[in-house]
DOKESE-381545 format. One line per field, with one value per residue (C-alpha): residue number from 0; x, y, z. Coordinates in steps of 0.02 Angstrom, whole numbers. Layout:
BEGIN
num c(NUM|...);
u c(X|...);
v c(Y|...);
w c(Z|...);
END
This chain:
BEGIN
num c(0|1|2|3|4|5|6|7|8|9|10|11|12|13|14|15|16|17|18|19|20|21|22|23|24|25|26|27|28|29|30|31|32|33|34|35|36|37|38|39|40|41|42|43|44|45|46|47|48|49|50|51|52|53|54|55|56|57|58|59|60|61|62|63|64|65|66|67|68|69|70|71|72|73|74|75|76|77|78|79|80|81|82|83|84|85|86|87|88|89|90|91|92|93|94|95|96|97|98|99|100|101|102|103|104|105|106|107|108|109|110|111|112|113|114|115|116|117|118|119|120|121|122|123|124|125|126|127|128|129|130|131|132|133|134|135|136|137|138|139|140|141|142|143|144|145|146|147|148|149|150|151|152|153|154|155|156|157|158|159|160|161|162|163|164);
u c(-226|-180|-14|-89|-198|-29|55|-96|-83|96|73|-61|47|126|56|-89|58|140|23|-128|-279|-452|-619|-600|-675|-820|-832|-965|-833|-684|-824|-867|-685|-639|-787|-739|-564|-584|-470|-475|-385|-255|-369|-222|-240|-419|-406|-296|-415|-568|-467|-380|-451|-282|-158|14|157|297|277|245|65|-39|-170|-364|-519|-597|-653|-530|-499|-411|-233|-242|-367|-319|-418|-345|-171|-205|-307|-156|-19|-100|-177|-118|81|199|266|107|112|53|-130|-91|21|-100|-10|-39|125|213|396|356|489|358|401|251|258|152|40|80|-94|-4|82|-64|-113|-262|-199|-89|1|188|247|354|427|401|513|421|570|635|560|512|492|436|642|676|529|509|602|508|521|410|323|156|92|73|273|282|186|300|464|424|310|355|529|597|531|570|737|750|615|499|311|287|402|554|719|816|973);
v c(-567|-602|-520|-375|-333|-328|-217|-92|-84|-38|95|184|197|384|509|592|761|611|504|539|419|417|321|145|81|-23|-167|-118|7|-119|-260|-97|-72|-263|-265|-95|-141|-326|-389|-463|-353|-450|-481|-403|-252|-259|-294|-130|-19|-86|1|144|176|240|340|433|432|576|567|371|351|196|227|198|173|346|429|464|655|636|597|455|354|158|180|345|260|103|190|304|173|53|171|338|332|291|114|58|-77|-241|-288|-409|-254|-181|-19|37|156|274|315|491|482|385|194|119|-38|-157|-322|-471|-525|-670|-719|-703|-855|-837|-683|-586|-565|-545|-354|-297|-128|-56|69|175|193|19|-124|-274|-458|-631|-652|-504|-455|-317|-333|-430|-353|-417|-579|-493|-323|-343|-368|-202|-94|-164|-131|6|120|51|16|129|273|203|195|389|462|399|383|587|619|687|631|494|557);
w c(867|689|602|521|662|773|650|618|830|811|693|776|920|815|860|767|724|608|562|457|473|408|448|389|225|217|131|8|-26|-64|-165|-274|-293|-323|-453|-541|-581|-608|-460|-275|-153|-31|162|250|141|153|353|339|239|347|504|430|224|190|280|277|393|394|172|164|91|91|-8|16|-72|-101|-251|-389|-375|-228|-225|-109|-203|-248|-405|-464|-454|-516|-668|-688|-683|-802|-937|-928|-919|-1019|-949|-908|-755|-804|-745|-626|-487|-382|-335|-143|-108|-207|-157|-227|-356|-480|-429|-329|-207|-274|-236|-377|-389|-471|-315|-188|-61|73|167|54|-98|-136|-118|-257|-294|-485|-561|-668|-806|-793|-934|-843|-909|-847|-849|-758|-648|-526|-367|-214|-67|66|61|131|165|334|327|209|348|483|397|289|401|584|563|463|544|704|630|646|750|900|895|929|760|871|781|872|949);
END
């Protein structure tokens, strides 16, 4: 089994009280998305939304490809973050997961290779350059999910959502 179906595994080991998951997407969903915006979505990611279109985990949200009126739509944040805010992001992030304070963890679509693309966290009120880029924090988002959704949680609760004593 590959890395990111490993990791999706782990994750839907929580229980359905703390984890949120909807019918996958299908991939005339993701090519219409991919064609709409101009832009090749990482295969983990895509792996990811063919299993799970989205989900959220105790506040973490991974978004999906749905339509954009609802808040956990790919396009609606992407539109959003690149022509509707202030400090627009730069074309080539791909913002997947907000930290709910306005930053977003984002793919480089710069920094891509067969499976995946760099992960990088934007700060919404924080002017970025090629000198001083946004901050890379996972080489993959298969290694985002795992340390960001499986980890950390597991960090301070068990797969039911009880707190760790």
């Amino acid at each position: 089994m590959d890395v990111i179906n490993s990791v999706i595994e782990e994750l839907l080991k929580f229980s359905r009280t703390v984890l949120t998951v909807a019918d996958g997407a299908t991939e005339e969903k993701i090519r219409d998305f991919e064609g709409k915006y101009s832009l090749k979505l990482p295969n983990d990611y895509q792996t990811f939304l063919k299993r799970t279109n989205g989900l959220k985990l105790m506040g973490t949200v991974v978004y999906g490809i749905y339509d954009e009126s609802v808040y956990m739509s790919l396009g609606r944040a992407f539109s959003v973050e690149h022509y509707e805010v202030e400090n627009e992001m730069p074309k080539n992030l791909i913002p997947f997961s907000p930290d709910g304070g306005g930053n977003h963890y984002c793919f480089d679509s710069t920094r891509c290779d067969e499976k995946s693309c760099k992960v990088v966290f934007w700060q919404y009120n924080r002017s970025y350059s090629e000198e001083n880029p946004p901050e890379t924090v996972n080489d993959s988002f298969a290694a985002w999910v795992k340390e960001v959704l499986v980890d950390w949680t597991l960090e301070d609760y068990d797969y039911n959502g009880n707190r760790n004593v």
